[in-house]
Every structure is written in C-alpha cells, then in structure tokens.
C-alpha positions in Angstrom: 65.5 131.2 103.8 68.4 133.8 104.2 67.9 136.9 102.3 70.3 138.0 99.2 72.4 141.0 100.2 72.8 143.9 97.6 75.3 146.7 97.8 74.4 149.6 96.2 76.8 151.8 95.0 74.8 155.3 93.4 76.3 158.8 93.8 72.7 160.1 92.5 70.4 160.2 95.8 67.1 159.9 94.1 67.8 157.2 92.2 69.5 155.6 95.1 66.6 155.4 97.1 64.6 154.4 94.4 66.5 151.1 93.7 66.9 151.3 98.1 63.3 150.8 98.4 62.3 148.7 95.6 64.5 145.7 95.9 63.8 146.1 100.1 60.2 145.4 99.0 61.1 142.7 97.1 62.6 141.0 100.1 66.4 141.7 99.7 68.6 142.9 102.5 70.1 146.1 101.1 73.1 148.3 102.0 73.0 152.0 99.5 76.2 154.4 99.4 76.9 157.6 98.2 80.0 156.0 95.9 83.1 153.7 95.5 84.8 154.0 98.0 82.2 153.9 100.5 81.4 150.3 98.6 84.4 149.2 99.1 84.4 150.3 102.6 81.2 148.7 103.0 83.0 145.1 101.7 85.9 145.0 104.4 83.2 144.8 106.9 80.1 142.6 105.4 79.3 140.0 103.1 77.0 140.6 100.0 75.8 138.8 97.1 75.4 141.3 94.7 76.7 144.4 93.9 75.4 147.1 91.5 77.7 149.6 90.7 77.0 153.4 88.9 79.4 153.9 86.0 80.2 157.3 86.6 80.7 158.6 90.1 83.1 161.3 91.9 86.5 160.0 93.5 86.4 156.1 92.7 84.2 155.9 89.2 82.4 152.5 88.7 85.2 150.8 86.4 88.2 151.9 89.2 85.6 150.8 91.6 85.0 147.3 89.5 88.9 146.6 89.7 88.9 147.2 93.3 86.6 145.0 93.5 87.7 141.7 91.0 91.1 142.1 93.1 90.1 141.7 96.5 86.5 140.2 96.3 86.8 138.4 92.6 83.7 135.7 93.3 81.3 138.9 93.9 79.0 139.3 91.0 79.1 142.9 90.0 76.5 144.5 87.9 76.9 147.9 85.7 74.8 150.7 85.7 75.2 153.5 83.0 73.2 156.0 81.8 75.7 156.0 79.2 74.9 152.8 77.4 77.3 152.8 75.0 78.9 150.0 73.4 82.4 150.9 74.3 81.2 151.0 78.0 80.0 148.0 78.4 82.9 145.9 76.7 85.2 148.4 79.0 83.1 146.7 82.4 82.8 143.1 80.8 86.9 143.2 80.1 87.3 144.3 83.7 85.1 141.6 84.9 81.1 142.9 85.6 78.8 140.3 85.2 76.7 142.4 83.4 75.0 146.3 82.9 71.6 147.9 82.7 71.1 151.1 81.8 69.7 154.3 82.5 66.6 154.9 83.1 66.8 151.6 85.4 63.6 148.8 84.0 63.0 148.1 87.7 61.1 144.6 86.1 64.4 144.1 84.0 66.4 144.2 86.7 64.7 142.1 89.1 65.1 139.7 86.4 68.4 139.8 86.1 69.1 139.4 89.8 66.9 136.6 90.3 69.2 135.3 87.3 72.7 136.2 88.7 71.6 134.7 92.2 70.6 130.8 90.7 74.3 130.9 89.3 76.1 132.1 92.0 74.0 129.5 94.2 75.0 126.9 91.3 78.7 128.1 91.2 78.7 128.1 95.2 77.1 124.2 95.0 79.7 123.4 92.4 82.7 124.5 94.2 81.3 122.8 97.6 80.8 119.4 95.8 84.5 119.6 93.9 86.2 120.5 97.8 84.1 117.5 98.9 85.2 115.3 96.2 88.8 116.1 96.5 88.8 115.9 100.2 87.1 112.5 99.9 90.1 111.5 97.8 93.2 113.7 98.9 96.2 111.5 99.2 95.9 112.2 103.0 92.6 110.3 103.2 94.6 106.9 102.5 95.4 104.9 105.1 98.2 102.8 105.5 101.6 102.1 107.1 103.1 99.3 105.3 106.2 99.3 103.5 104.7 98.0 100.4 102.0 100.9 100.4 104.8 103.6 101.3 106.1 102.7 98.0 103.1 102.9 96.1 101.7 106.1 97.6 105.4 107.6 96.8 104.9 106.2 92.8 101.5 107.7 92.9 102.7 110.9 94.1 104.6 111.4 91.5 102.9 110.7 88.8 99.8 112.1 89.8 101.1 115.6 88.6 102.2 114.5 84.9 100.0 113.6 82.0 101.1 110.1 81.4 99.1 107.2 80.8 98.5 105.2 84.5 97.4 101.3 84.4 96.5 100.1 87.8 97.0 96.6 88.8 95.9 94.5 91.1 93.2 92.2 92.7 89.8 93.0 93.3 89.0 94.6 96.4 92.9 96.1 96.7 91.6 99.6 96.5 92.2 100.5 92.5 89.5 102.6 91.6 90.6 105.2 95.0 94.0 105.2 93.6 92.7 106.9 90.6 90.3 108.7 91.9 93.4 110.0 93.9 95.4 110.7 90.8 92.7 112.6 89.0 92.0 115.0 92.1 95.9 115.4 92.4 96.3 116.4 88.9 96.2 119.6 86.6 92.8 118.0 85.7 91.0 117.9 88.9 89.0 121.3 88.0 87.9 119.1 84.7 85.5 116.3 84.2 86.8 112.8 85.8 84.5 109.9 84.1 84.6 106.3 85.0 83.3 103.7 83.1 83.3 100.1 84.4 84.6 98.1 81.3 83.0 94.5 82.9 79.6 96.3 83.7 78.5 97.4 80.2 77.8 94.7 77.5 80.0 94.5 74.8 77.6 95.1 72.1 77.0 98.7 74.1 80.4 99.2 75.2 81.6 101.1 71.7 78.8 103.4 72.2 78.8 104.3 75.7 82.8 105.4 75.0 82.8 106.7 71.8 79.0 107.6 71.5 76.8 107.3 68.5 74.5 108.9 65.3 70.9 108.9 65.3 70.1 105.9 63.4 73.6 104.5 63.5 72.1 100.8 65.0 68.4 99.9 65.7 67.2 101.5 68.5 69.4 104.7 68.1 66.4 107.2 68.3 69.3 110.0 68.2 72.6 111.1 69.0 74.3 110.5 71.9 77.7 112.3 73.5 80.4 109.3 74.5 81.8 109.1 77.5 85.5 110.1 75.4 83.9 113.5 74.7 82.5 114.2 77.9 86.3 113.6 79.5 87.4 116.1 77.0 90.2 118.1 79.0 90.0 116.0 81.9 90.3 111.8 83.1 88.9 109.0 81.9 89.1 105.6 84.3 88.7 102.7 82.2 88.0 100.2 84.9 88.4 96.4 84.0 90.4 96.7 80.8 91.5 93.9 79.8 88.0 93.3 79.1 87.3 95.1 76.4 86.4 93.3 73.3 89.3 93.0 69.9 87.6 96.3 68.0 87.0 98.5 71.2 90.4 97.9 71.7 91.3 99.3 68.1 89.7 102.4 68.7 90.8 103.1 71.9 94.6 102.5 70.5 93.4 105.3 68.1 92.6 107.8 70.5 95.9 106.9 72.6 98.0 107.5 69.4 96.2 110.5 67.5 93.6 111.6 70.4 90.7 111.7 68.0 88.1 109.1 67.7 84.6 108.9 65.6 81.3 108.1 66.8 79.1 105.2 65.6 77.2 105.4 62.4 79.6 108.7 61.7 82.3 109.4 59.4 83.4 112.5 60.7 86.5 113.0 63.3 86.2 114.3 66.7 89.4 115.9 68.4 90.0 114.5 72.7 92.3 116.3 75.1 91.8 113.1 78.1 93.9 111.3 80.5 93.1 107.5 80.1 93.5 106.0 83.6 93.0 102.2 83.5 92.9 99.0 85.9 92.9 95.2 85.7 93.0 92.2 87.8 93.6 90.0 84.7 97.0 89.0 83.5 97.4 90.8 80.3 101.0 89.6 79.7 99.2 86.2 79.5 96.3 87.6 77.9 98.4 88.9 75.1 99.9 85.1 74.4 96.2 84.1 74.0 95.5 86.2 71.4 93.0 87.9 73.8 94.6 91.5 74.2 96.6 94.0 71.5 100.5 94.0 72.6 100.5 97.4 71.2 97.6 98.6 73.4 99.2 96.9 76.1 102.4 99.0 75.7 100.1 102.8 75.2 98.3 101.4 78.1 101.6 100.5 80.3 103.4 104.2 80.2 103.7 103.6 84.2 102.2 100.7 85.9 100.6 100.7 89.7 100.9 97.4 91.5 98.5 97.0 94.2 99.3 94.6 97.0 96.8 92.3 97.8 95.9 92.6 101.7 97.6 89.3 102.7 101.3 91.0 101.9 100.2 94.5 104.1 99.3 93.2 107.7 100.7 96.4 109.0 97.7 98.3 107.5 95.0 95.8 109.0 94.9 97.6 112.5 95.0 100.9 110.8 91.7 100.5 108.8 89.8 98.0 111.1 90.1 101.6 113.5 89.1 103.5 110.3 86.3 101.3 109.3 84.8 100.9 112.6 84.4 105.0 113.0 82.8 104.8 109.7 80.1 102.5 110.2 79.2 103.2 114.1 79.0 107.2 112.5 76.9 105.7 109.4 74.6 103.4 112.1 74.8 105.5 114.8 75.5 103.8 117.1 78.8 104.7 119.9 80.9 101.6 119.5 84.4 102.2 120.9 86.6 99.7 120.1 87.1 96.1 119.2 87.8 93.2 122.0 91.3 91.3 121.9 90.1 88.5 120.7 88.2 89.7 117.8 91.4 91.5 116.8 93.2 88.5 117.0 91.3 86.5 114.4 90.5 89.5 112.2 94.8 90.4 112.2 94.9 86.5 110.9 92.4 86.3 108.1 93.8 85.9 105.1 90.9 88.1 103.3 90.8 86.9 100.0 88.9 89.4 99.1 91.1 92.0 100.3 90.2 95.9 101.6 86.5 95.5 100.6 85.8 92.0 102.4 87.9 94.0 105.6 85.5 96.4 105.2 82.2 93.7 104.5 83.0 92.2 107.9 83.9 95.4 110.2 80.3 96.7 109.2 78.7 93.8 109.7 80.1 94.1 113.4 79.0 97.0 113.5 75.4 95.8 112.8 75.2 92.9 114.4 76.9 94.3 117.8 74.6 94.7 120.7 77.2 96.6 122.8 79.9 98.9 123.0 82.8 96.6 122.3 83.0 94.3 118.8 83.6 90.6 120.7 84.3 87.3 118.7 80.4 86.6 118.7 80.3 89.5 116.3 82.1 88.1 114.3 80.8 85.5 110.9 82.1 82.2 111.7 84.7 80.9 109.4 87.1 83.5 111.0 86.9 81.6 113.9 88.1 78.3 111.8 91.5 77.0 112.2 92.6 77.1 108.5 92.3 80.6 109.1 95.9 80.7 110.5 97.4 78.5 108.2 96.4 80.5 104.6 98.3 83.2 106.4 101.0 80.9 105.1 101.9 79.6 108.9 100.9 75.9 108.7 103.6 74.7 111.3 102.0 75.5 114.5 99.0 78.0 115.9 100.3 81.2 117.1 100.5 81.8 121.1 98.7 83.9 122.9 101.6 86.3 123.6 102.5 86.0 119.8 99.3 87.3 118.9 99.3 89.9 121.4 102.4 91.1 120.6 100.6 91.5 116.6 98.1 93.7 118.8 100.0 95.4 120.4 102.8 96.3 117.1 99.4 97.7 115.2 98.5 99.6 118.8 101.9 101.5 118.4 101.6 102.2 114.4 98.1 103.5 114.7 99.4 105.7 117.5 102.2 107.3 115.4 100.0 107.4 112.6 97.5 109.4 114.4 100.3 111.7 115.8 102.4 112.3 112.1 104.9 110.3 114.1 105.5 112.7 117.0 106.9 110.1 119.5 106.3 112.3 122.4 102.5 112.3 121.9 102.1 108.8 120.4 103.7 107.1 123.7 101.6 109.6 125.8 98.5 108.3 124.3 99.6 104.9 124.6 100.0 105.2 127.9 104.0 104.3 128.1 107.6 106.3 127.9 109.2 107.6 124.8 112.2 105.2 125.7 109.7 102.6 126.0 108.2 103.4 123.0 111.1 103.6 120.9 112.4 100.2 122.3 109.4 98.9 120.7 109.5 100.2 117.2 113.4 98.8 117.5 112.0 95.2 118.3 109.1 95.4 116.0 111.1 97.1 113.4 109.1 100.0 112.9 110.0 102.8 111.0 107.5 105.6 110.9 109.0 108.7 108.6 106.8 112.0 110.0 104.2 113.2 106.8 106.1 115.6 104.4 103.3 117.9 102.7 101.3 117.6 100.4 101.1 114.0 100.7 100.9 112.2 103.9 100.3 108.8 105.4 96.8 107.7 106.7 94.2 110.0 107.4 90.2 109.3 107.8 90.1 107.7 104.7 90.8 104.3 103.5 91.2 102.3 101.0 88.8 100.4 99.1 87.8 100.0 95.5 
C-alpha cells in the first residue's frame, strides 16, 4: 500500500526533526521545511496528503500560509500547530479552513491519532467523489444514444427541464428507457451533489409501501421493533423517483398530494410533522387519464404529478436508433464476456432492424447479449439469433403486411443506419464520417439527401449518442 505523504511546515529545527523522525518511523513519507513559503513551494512541485502547519513562523505565518493553501490546494487537509492554544486561535484557523490544531508541546500518540483519523476521511471523501463522477458519467446526457427525430425532441425537453425544480412524470412503455431518463435529470440538476432515491412503486407491497416512503414509529404496526427513516426524508434536498405510480394505493396517494402541496409529511404511528426539500420524479406505463375515470387514481394528484410530462417512444416508432444501439450493445456485452466480437452479419441485421420488439430497448438489449453468449465466432450470424425473429410475422407487426421487403430494400435500411452511426460517431463531421465509411463527401451527402437524413453537429453540454444507451 502507497504511503501517506506529510508536509511539514516548522520554523523550530528541533521540533521539526522530532515530528521528521517520528511519523518516518511510523511509515509515512515525509517532506519538513523551515516555513510557509517553502510549503508552499514544496506543493507546486508534489502531492501530499496531509499538511501540518506551525501557527507562528517568520515571512508567511501559519494562518497566511493556511489561505495560501485553501486557495490553490482547497481539498488538502491542513492541520494547526500552536503553542499558543488559545481559543481565539483556533476559531481564527477553523474560519480559514484547517481541519484541525494540536498544540504545543506536540502528544506524539495524539497526533498519530488524529492523522490516522484525517486519512480514513479523505480516503472516504476521495471514494465519494470517484463514485458521484462515475455515477454522473454513467448517466450524462451524452451517454444516450439515439438519432431519431422523435428522441431529438425528447432529449431537447429533457434538457431543459433538467435544470429547474419542477415536477417531471415520465411516460411510457416498459422497457422505453424511463428510469435513465431520470436518472439523467437528477445528475443534470442543482441536485446531483444531493441524495437521488428510487423506489419502485410495483415492487413493494402495498401494506409496506406507506412506510418505506414516509417511514414509521417504533411500535406504530406489529412488527415495528423501532423507528425507521422514509425514503421522503432520506431525499431531503435532493430526488426522489417514484417508479410505477400509478400504482400506488388511494391513501399513499393522499399523502404524497400532501407533501407535493405543503412539502411536509408524518411518519406512521406519529403525530408530529416533518419538513422535505425533494424533487419527486415519477413514471408510468399505465393510462392515468383512464385511470382517473375509474375511480382508480386522484385527478388532483394527477395534475401536481403532471407539471411537465416526458413521452417516451416505444422502439417500434424509432428505427433510426436500432443500428445505433445494436453497435452500443454489442461493445457492451463482448467487453462484459470477453470475448472480441466485431460486428454483426447482414443478415442478422436485417431481421433484428425488422423486429417489432414489443418489449422495446430492454428486449433489444435481452437478444444482442444473448448473441453475444451464444456466438462461437467473431461475427453475430442469423444462427445466433432466437428463432421467432426469423418468423415471417416478424415483418408484418412492423406494420408492412402488403409484401416482404427486398433484399436491396433491406440493404438500403443497413446501409441508412451504417451512415447515421458514422456521423454519430464523428459529431457529424461529414469529412471524417464518409472517410470511415469508406466513400466521398459528395457521396455521402447524396445519401443523407435520399435517406433524408439530417444530423445537427452536438451543441455542449448535451449531445447526441455517446457509449451509453438507453434502457430502463
């Protein structure tokens, strides 16, 4: 394991040496100077984990040296030493951003302690901040794939409502990608720094549900052995994603209306009121317009629920995205498997560009790593491939009942998703996309005129596909 680095900043030799020797013995790499701005010298040039810093020394004294540091090094963790352990000097190097002080004469035991303490946080704040970039690059906006029209749209709505407060309902059928649009929201919000909690409406009985949102008192029902925190109060300043909401049984619905309209809710078995500061995200694939005619859902939920509505579009109406995540799906799985499968035979693209997928994005997905599984070879052929995507009914839920396509027809749906995933893979340079397809830019663009493709280049922040796609 790497060794902790400790900068030592000391303008008192003896003492210096002292603190030089003892943490060296206790297995820390240390660097000791004479005073500040040696130390801050000492940062330009090297990394450290620590720093302990003497109050007072000549030129730069510890405080001058402290603000030096918070400015251009804020996430080292600077410790105080004083011989001057005064109240006033400590609150003066807390206010300014130390981490802590010891004083003089130095408990070499105590302050052991202490760094063995201020290492386990930094390691947990570095963990934390590593686990948040991974979370948000796992659902940036750029990590969606697609290159319909219909998902242009969407992504644009998303975009800009992902920086407001407002209430978001999701629709759309299963397996259409919901729970990654809101995930996308959340990490694109003020929020993202703040807790994002999902709770799957459908998953969680209903005698449980009231509890698992709004939490509970010891002794509030039997088997309530003691209190528990909802999953309302662990949101607090951040997201909520209510998944499946239309769901949710007549008096859940009640007291989530509450919290919409006065953002305070009360746990089971208590009387007492508990303030929420959380963004309610929610999703369906139920009606709730019908719903509501049935007696089955509140109208005036429905209309705190509905503040701005998401429409997902069910695979079937975005072929232009099939090509696009087939490529993204298949890097996936041969990474996840390894194995070093390159690409998909024409065939096989054929019949997987005419399923209808009924089960949208996340039956795509199913059958690519299955593929992926099941292939023996390089290339993902038809015998790779579950059978009822070789059926000839196949072709007609596509809505095409008059006649089976030709073989040129179907190339030419190849070859239209060959040219998208090139542009998408380029931000729509057209130089570099017909260069990798292995054709002129006139050539190219006389194709995007005859498939009628229009490929706008990324604008920041948000941009079209990316290694990401989308799936619920």
């Amino acid at each position: 394991m790497e060794k902790s680095r400790i900068l030592i900043a000391e303008d008192e030799k003896n003492q210096r040496d002292l603190l030089e020797g003892f943490l060296k013995k206790e297995g820390f790499s240390v660097e000791a100077v004479a005073n500040g701005r040696e130390a801050l010298q000492k940062l330009e040039g090297d990394f450290f984990d620590i720093a302990l810093v003497d109050y007072k020394m000549p030129e730069l004294d510890g405080l001058q040296t402290l603000q030096e540091i918070r400015m251009f090094y804020p996430d080292l963790p600077v410790v105080m030493m004083t011989a001057y352990g005064t109240v006033e000097t400590a609150v003066a190097s807390m206010k300014e951003g130390a981490l802590d002080y010891l004083t003089k004469p130095i408990d070499l035991d105590e302050l052991l302690l202490m760094l063995q303490k201020v290492i386990e946080r930094s390691t947990l704040i570095k963990e934390n901040k590593e686990l948040k970039a991974q979370l948000q690059e796992r659902y940036a906006f750029t990590h969606i794939v697609y290159g319909s029209p219909k998902m242009e749209e969407v992504m644009g709505l998303v975009a800009r409502v992902a920086p407001s407060q407002a209430t978001i309902l999701i629709r759309g059928e299963s397996g259409t990608g919901k729970e990654l649009i809101a995930n996308a929201i959340h990490y694109a919000s003020p929020r993202s720094e703040k807790p994002w909690v999902k709770v799957s409406c459908a998953a969680i009985p209903e005698t449980l549900l009231e509890s698992e949102l709004f939490g509970h008192e010891k002794g509030a029902f039997t088997g309530a052995i003691q209190r528990r925190i909802g999953r309302f109060e662990e949101a607090d300043g951040g997201s909520i994603f209510l998944d499946e909401i239309g769901d949710l049984s007549p008096s859940t619905q009640v007291k989530l209306l509450r919290i919409l309209q006065e953002k305070e809710f009360q746990r089971l078995g208590s009387n007492l009121s508990l303030k929420t500061d959380v963004r309610v995200i929610t999703a369906t694939h139920r009606n709730l317009e019908e719903a509501i005619k049935k007696g089955l859902f509140r109208e005036d939920l429905y209309y705190r629920l509905n503040v701005i509505s998401i429409t997902l579009p069910p695979l079937i109406e975005r072929r232009d995205d099939i090509p696009l995540l087939i490529d993204y799906f298949l890097k996936k799985y041969s990474k996840e498997n390894q194995k070093s499968i390159s690409d998909i035979s024409k065939e096989a693209r054929v019949l997987l560009l005419r399923y209808p997928y009924p089960g949208n994005v996340r039956e795509l997905e199913n059958l690519i790593e299955r593929a992926v599984v099941l292939c023996r070879a390089e290339i993902i052929t038809t015998q790779d491939l579950p059978f009822h995507l070789k059926e000839e009914k196949s072709e007609k839920l596509w809505g095409s009942p008059k006649k089976e396509k030709s073989l040129p027809e179907s190339l030419e749906e190849i070859e239209r998703g060959s040219i998208l995933k090139a542009l998408h893979q380029h931000q729509g340079v057209q130089t570099k996309a017909a260069e990798s397809l292995g054709i002129s830019e006139r050539v190219l663009r006389y194709k995007m005129k005859k498939y009628r493709i229009r490929f706008n280049p990324p604008s920041p922040p948000f941009t079209k596909g990316g290694d990401g796609g989308i799936e619920e």
